[in-house]
C-alpha positions in Angstrom: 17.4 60.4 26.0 17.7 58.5 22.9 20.4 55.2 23.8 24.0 55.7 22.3 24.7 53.1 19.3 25.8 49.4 19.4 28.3 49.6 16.6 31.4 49.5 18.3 30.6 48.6 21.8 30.4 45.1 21.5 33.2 44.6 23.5 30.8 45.3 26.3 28.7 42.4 25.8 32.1 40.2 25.6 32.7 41.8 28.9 29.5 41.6 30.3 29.2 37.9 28.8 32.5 37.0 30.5 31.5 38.8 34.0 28.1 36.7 33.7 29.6 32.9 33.4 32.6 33.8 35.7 30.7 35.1 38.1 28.4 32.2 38.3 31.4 30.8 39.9 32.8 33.5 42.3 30.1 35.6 44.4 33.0 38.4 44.6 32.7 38.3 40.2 28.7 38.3 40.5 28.9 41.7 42.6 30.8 43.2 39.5 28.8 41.9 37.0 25.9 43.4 39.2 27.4 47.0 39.0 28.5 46.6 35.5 24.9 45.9 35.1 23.9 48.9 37.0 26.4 50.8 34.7 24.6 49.8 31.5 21.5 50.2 32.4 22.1 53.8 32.8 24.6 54.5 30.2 23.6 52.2 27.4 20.2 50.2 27.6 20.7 48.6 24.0 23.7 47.0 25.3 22.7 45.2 28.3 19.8 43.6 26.3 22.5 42.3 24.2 24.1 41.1 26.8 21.0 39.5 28.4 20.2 37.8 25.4 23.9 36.4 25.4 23.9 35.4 28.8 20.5 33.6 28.3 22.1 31.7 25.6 25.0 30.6 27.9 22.3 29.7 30.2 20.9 27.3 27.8 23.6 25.9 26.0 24.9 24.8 29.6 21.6 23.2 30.5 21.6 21.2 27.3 25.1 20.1 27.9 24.6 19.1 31.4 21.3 17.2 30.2 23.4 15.4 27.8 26.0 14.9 30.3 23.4 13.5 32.6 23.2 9.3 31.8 26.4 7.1 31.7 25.5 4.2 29.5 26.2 0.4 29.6 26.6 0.3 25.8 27.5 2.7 23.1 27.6 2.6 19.6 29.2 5.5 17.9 31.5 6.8 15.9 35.2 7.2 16.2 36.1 10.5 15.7 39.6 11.0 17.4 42.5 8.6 18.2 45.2 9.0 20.8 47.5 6.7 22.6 44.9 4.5 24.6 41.8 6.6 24.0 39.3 7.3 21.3 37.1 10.3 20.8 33.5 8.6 20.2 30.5 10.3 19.1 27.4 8.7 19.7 24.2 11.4 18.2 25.0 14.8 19.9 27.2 13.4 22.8 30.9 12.9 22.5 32.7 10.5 24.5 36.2 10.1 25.6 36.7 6.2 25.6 40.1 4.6 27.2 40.7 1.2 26.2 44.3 -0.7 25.4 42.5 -1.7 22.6 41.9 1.9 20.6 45.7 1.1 18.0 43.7 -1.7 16.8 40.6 1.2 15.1 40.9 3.7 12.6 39.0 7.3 12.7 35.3 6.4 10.4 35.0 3.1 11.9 31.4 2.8 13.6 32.1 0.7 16.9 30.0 -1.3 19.3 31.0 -1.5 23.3 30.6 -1.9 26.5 31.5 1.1 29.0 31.6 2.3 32.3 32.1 5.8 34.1 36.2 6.8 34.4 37.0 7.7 37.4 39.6 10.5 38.2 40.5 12.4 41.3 38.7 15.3 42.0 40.8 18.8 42.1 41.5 20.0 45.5 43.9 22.8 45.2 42.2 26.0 43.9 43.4 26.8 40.7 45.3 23.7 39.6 44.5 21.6 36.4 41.0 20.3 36.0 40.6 17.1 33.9 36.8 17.4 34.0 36.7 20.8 33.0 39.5 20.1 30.0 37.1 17.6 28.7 34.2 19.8 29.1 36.1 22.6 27.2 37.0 19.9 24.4 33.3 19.4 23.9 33.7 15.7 25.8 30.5 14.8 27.6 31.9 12.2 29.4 34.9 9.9 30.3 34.6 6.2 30.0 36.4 2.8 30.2 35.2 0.6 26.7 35.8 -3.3 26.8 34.5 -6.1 24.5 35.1 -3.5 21.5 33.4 -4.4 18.0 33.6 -2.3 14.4 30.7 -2.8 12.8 31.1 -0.8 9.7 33.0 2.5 8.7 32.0 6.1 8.0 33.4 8.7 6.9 34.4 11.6 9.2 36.1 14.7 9.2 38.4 13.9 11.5 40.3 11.0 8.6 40.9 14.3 6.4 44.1 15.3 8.9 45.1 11.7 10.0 45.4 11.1 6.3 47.5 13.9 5.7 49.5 13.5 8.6 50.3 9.7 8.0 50.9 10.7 3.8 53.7 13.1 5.5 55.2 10.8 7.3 55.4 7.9 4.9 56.8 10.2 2.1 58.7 12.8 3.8 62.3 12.4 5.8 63.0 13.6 9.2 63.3 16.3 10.1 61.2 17.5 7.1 58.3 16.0 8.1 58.2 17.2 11.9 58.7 20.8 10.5 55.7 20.3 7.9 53.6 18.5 10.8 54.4 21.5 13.2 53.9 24.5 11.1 51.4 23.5 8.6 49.6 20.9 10.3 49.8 22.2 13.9 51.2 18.4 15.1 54.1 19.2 17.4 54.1 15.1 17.7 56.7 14.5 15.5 59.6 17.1 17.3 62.7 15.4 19.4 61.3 15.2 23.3 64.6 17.3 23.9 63.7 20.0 21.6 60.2 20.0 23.1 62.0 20.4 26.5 64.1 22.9 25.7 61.4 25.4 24.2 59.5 25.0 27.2 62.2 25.8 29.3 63.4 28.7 26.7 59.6 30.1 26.9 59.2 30.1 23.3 56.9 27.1 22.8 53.9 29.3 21.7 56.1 30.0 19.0 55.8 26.3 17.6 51.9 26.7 17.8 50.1 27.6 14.5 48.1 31.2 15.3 46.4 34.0 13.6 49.7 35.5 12.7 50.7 31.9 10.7 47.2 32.4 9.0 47.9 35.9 8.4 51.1 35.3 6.3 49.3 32.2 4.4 46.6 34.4 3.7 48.3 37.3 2.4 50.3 35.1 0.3 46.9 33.8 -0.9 45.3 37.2 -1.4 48.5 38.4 -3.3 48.6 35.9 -5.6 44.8 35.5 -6.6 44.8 39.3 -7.5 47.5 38.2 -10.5 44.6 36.4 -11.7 42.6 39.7 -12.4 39.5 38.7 -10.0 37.1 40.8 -8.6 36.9 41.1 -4.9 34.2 38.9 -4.0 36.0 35.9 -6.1 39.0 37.1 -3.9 37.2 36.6 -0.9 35.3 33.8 -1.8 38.6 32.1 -2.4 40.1 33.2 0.4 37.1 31.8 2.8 37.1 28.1 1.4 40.5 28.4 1.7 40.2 29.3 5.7 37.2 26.2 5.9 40.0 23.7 4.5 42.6 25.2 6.5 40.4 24.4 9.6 39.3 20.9 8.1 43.1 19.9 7.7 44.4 21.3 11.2 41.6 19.6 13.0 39.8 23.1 14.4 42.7 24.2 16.6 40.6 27.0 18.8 43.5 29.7 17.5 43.2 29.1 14.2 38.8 29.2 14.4 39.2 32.4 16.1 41.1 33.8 13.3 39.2 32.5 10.7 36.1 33.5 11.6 36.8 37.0 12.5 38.4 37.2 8.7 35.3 35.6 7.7 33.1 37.6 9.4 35.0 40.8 8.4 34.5 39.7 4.7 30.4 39.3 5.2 29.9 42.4 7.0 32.4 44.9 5.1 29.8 46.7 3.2 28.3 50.4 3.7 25.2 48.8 5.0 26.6 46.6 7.7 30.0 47.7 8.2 31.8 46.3 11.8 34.9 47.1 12.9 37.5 44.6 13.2 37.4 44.9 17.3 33.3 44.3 16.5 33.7 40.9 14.4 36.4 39.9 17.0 33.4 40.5 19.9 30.7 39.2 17.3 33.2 35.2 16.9 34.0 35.7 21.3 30.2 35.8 21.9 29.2 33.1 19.4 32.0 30.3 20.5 30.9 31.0 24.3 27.2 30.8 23.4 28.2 27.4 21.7 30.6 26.1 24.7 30.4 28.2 28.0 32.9 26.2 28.7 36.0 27.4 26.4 36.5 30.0 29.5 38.6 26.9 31.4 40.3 26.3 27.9 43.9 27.9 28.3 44.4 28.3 24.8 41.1 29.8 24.2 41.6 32.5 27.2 44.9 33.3 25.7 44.3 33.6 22.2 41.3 35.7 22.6 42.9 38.1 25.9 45.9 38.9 23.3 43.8 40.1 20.5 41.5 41.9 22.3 44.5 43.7 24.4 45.8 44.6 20.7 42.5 45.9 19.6 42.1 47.8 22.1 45.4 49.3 23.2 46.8 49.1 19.8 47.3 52.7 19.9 49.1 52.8 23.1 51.7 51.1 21.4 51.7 51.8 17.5 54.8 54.3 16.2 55.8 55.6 13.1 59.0 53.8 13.1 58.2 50.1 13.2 61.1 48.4 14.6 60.1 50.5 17.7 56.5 49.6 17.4 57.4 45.9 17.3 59.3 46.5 20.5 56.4 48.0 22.6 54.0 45.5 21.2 55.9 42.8 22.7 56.6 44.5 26.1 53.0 45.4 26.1 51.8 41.9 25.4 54.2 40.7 28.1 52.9 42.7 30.8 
């Protein structure tokens, strides 16, 4: 019997993906994958190869980040790409380090540094379920944690990274409070600037995922976009084209916020295969970005943000209908009680 098609069902391989890596954790999650596998295998062939060829991927990409994870050096020299208070984000070839030093006010993001490091060490989690520093940094694309002394810049290059931290410290020098903490929050996705006791109260209101920049925010900048490029008379591709280097600066200028990726790639990926030939549906390209960023990072499943992001679109996508009525004030309403369940 000839195999039913993949077009559309790619929300299996997500799911067959997802039971793969979490169940390389939980022996009660393996026994599922194990029947789902059993499931496939009888109902759709073409899907569990998929979904072999995903999980295979995982496989690798976490062998190559363990491998890289492996050595803890006595020098480094990298480059800064990330500044906090008391750390620095250093990337030294393909590994990225997390470096604390009381030193890291006195470097810029671009400068190339030489130290000295040693190992951080933290305490290890030992209640099930709470917050993981290790796995954060792993889901951050950190490789390792270290301690830098007898710091050094030995020349400057330039980075991605200095394309935000410029635009966030033009805002602040030319812009007035609160202007600038409204521009940093909702176009720049820097809640830094905001009063502690506003932050405090949004928390304890529940609505601080409404001060975090999502698909929705790039939704409304790109339909502004799209709106106004077709008063210029383009054809659709220019549109489009437009509209995609628009979504890569977008990225560039918020620093890659996981949100913000997923959206744009799915758009993007929309755009490339909306033709007759290779047409996907929008619950397909949402799948197609899911499998790609876990290939990349495994991971992103102990990111919060990126389980979130990803469980709410997919829960629209796929019980959109559940919910959707003629009359859209009542539409809005079940969305949100269904998104709240």
């Amino acid at each position: 019997m000839r195999s039913p098609s993949v077009n559309g069902r790619l929300v299996l391989v997500a799911l067959f993906s997802t039971l793969f890596l979490v169940g390389s954790r939980s022996s009660v999650w393996l026994l599922i994958w194990g029947c789902f596998s059993l499931y496939l295998l009888r109902r759709n062939p073409r899907i569990l190869f998929l979904g072999v060829l995903v999980c295979s991927g995982c496989f690798v990409s976490l062998l190559i980040r363990e491998k890289l994870s492996d050595d803890v050096p006595e020098a480094i020299v990298g480059v800064i790409v990330g500044q906090e208070e008391g750390a620095l984000t250093i990337k030294c070839g393909l590994r990225r380090y997390l470096v604390f030093s009381d030193r890291s006010a006195d470097f810029a993001v671009g400068d190339t540094l030489t130290l000295e490091v040693q190992e951080a060490v933290f305490t290890k989690k030992e209640i099930p379920h709470a917050f993981d520093y290790e796995a954060y940094l792993k889901a951050n694309n950190i490789h390792r944690a270290l301690v830098g002394k007898n710091m050094t810049a030995t020349g400057r290059t330039f980075v991605l990274a200095w394309i935000p931290q410029t635009v966030r410290q033009y805002v602040e020098a030319h812009f007035p409070d609160p202007a600038r903490a409204y521009i940093g929050l909702f176009v720049l996705g820097d809640a830094g600037g905001l009063e502690q006791e506003l932050q405090e109260a949004s928390v304890r209101l529940g609505i601080r995922h409404l001060f975090a920049l999502s698909g929705m925010h790039l939704g409304v900048i790109t339909g502004f976009l799209s709106a106004l490029v077709k008063r210029l008379y383009v054809s659709k591709r220019v549109e489009k084209t437009i509209i995609v280097f628009f979504l890569i600066g977008y990225n560039i200028l918020t620093a890659f916020q996981v949100s913000l990726v997923r959206a744009s790639l799915v758009m993007i990926v929309f755009f490339v295969t909306n033709s007759k030939q290779m047409r996907l549906s929008r619950l397909d390209c949402l799948s197609l970005v899911y499998l790609a960023m876990l290939v990349y990072n495994p991971y992103y499943l102990d990111s919060l943000g990126f389980v979130l992001t990803f469980s709410m679109t997919f829960a629209l996508r796929l019980g959109g209908e559940v919910v959707r009525h003629k009359n859209r004030l009542i539409g809005l309403v079940g969305t949100t009680l269904f998104l709240n369940l």
